[in-house]
N, C-alpha and C positions, 0 to 999 in steps of 0.2 A: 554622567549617565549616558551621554549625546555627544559622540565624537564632532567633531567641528571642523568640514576642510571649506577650504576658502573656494571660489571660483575659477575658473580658468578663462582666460579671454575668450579661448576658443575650445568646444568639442565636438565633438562627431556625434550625432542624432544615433541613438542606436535604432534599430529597425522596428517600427513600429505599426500597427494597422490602421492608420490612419489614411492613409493616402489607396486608393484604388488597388494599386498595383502590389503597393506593398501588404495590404489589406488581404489579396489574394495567397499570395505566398504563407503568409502569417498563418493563414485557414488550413492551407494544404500541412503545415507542416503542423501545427497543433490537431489537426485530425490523424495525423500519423504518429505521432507523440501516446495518442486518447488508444491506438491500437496496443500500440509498444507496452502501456501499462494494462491495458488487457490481461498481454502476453506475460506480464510477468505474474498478473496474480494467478493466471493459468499453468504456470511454473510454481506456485506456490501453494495451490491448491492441489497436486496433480497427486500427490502421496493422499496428503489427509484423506483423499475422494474415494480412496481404495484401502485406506487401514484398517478397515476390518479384515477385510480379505488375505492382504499382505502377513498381517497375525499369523493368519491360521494358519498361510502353509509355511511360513517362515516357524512355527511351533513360539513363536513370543507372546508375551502380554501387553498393557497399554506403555507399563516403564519404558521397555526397552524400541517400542515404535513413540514415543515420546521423544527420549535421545535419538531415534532417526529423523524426525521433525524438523530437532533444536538445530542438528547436523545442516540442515538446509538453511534455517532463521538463522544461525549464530554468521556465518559470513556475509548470508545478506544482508547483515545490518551492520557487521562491523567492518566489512568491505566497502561500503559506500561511501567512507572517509580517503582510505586508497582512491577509490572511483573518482571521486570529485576530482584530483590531481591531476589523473587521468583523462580527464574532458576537457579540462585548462589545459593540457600538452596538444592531447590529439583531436579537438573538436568532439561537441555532445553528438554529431549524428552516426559518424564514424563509430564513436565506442556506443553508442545503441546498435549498428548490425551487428558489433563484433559478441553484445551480449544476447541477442537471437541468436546467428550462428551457434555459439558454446553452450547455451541451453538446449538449443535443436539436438544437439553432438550426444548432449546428457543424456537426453531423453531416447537417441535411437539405444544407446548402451546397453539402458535400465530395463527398455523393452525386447532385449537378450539374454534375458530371466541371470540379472545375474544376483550369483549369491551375496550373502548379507551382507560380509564385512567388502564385499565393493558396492553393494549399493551404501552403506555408510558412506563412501567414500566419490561415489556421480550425486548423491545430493551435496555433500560440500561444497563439489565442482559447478552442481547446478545454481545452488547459494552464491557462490560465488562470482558466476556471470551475472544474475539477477539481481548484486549488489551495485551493477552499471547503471541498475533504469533511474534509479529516484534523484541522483545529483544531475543527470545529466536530461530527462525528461523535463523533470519539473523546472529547472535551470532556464534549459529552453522555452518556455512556455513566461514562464515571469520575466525575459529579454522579451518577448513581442506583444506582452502585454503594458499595460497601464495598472496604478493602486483601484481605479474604478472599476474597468470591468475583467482585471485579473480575478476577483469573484467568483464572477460566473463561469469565465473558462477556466478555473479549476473545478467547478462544481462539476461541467461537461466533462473533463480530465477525470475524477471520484465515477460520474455514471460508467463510464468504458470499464474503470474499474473493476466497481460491481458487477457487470458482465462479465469479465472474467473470474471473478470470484463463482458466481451464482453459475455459467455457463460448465466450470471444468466438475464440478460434481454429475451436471445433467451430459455432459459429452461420456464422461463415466460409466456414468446408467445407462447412456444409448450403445455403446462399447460391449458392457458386460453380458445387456440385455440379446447382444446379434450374437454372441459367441465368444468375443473376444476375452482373452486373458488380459488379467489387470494389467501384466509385462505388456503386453501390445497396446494398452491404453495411449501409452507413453508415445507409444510412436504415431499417434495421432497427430500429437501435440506437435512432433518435428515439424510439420510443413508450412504451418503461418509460419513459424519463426522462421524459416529459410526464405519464405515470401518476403515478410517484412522485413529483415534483413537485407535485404537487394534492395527493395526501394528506398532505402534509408542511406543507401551507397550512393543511390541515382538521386538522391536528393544534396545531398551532398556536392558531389563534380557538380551539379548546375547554380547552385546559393551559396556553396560556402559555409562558414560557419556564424549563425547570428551571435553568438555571443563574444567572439573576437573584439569589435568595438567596444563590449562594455569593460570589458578586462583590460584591455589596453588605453583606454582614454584616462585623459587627466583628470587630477580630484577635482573636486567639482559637479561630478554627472549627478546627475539626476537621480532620486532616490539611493547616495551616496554617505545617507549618516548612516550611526547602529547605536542599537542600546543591546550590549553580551549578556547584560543582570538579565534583564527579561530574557534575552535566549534561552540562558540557563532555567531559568524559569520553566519557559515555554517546553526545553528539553526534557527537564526533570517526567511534567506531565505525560510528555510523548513513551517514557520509558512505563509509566502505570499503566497507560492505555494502550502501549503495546504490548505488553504483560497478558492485559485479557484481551485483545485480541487474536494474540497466540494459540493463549489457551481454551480461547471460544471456543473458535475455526477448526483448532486442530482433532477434535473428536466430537464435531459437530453428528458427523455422519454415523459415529455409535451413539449420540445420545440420541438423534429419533428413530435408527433403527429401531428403538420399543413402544414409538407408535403403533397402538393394536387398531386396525382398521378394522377389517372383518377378517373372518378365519378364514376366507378364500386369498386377502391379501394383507396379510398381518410382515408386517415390515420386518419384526423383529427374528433375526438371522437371516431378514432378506434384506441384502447390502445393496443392493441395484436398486432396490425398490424406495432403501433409505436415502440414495443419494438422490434419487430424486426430489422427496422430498427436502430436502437438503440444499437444492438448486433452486427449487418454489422460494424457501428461504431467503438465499439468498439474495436473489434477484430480488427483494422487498427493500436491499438493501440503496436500490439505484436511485428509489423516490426517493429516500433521505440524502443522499449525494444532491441530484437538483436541486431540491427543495433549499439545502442549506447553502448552493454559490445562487442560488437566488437572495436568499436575504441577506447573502455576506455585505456586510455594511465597513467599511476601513476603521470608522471612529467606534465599533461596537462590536467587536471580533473578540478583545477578551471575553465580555460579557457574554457574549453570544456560546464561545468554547465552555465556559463554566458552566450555563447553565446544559447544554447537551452531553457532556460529561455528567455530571450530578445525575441525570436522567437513566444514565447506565446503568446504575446501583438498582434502584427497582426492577427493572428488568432483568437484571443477571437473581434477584431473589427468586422472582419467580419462575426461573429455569433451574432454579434450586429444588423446587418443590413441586414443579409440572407434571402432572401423569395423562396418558393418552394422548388427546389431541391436543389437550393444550399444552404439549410439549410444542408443539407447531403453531402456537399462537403464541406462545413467548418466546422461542426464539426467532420468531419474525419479528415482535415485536422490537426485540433486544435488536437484531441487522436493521429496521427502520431508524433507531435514534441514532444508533453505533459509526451510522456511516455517516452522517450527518457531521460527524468531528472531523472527519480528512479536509475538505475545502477549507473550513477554517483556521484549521491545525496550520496548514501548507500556507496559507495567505496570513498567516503571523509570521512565520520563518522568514519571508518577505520584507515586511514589514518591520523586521528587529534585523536586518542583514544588507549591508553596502549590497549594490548591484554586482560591481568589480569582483565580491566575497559571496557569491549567491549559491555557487554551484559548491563552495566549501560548508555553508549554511546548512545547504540539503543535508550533504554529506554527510556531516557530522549528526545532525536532526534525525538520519535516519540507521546512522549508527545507532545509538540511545533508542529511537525509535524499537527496529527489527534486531539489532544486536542485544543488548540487554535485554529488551522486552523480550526477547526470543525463548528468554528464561519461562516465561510462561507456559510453554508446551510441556517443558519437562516438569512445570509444578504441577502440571493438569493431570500428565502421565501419574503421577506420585498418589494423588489425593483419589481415591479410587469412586466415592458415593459422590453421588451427582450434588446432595446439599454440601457437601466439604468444596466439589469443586467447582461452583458453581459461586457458594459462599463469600470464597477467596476472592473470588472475580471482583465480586460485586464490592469487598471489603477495598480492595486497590482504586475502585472508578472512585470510590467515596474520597479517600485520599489525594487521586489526583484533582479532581472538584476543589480542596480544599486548597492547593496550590492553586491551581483557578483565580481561585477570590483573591490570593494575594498579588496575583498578573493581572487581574480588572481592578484593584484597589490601587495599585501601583501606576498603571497606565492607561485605562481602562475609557478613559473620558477624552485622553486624549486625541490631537488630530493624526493622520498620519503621517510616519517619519518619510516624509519627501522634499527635497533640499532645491530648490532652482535655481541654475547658473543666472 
């Protein structure tokens, strides 16, 4: 179950926050990590925020901006197995500017009205840079942490998140609301990612790469066992739960477009009006990020993912069934628990994965993760009534919950896998 390597006389302390100095670095480069995955959910948000719109004047329905969704989801998730090789050659900071850069590129493109079958074709490309952050972010991030309070800075790592989830609907609204055309949205988006891109260059020539020493030291390192059953496990679930949340996110903004406020500002066929709402949402999503790398606990992480899982089913019923405003209380509700699974989620992958094998871990984690799960957009696109799609959601959380219990029954009680030379 528990691979077994011996110790080595000698190895190299990989970079750690312990020491002042190193303590500093460690901050600076996990605060620009916390941007980076901003950036990509604002890359991944950046269609959904605008899909009603896009509809209209493209003349399509939700099928076929479904399949433009998945276009983006299907590489970023099954590119991140690529990606992870890719961070082991070229260092995690280097291929994070070079995935800002290629998303910046995307976005100016997309915001040159271009027609359908090439935007088909700048989200795949978008997808496919943004398939660089998750091996090579989260990689980084579990190299200058500890099993203790790697917790907490992924829960910090889940809030930037949220911000960029909840922020690319409201940049949206504030876009559509001055004038701008949803094409010009896009080029908003270019200029952090050419910003953060360069600092990620300049971070780089002055530190190097941290996770060099853990890939290259001898067996032995520190948090250097694995258990693949539970990965597999652990992956299985990540593919339910990225299923709905695919399929949440990606027509979130038409499902409270029919928030009836008052007939002076009644949301529904007002898409600006909706993504704001939309943004309120999401940003609900950031408490549950904290909240959960606060109580991430090492010896209580399955238990912990089961039960925040299982909790998604009720909430995806009740957006099954929501009319008016409390469409906007359950799908807050639903982004408060929803995102409370990423910290944990991440800090298992950890936890079931050699250090040396971390950034293959991701990789693959978010392959299964946003690649398969990415199926979800276009099942949402399909199922047309909010109880069928909303239904579905909630039928898939209940399923992954039940894998849950057999990743807490399995290992659940245990301590964590961390090996000392």
């Amino acid at each position: 179950m528990v691979s077994q390597e011996h110790a080595a006389p000698a190895e190299v302390a990989p970079r750690s926050i312990t020491a002042p100095a190193a303590a500093a670095t460690a901050t600076t480069l996990i605060l620009l990590v916390c941007c980076a995955h901003a950036m990509a959910h604002f890359f991944e948000l950046s269609f959904p925020s605008v899909e009603p719109l896009a509809a209209r004047d493209y003349g399509v329905g939700t099928v076929a901006t479904g399949w433009l969704i998945f276009c983006f989801r299907m590489p970023w998730g099954f590119g991140a197995l690529a990606a992870g090789a890719l961070v082991d050659r070229y260092g995690a900071a280097r291929m994070l500017a070079a995935y800002l850069w290629a998303g910046g590129l995307c976005c100016i493109l997309i915001g040159l009205a271009a027609p359908l079958p090439a935007l088909f074709v700048l989200m795949f490309a978008m997808g496919a840079a943004a398939s660089i952050y998750h091996p090579a972010g989260l990689a980084l991030i579990s190299h200058v942490t500890t099993p203790e309070n790697r917790g907490r800075a992924l829960g910090m790592h889940g809030v930037f998140g949220s911000v960029g989830i909840g922020a690319a609907p409201l940049l949206a609204w504030a876009a559509i609301s001055s004038g701008f055309s949803w094409e010009r949205y896009f080029w908003m988006l270019a200029v952090p990612a050419a910003i953060l891109g360069a600092l990620f260059v300049l971070y780089s020539l002055r530190n190097g790469d941290p996770g060099h020493a853990a890939r290259t030291a001898a067996p032995g390192k520190t948090e250097d066992a694995a258990d693949w059953l539970s990965f597999a496990g652990l992956s299985t679930i990540g593919v339910l739960q990225g299923m709905v949340y695919a399929g949440a996110l990606s027509f979130l903004v038409r499902y409270l477009s029919e928030v009836n406020v008052t007939d002076s500002l009644r949301a529904a066929g007002n898409v600006d009006q909706a993504a704001l709402w939309t943004s309120g949402v999401l940003f609900v999503g950031c408490i549950g990020q904290y909240f959960a790398g606060r109580i991430a606990h090492p010896a209580k992480l399955e238990r912990q993912l089961t039960v925040v899982t299982l909790l998604n089913a009720p909430c995806l019923a009740a957006m099954a069934f929501a009319e008016g405003w409390g469409r906007v209380a359950a799908a807050g509700t639903f982004a408060l628990v929803h995102f409370m699974y990423q910290p944990l989620y991440n800090s298992l992958v950890s936890k079931y994965t050699p250090r040396r094998r971390r950034s293959f871990g991701y990789g693959m984690s978010f392959t299964m993760t946003f690649g398969l799960g990415g199926f979800g957009a276009a099942l949402a696109g399909y199922l047309a009534e909010d109880w069928q799609k909303y239904g579905a959601l909630a039928a898939l959380s209940t399923l992954a919950a039940i894998c849950g219990v057999w990743l807490w029954r399995r290992n659940g009680q245990s301590e964590p896998r961390v090996r000392h030379a």
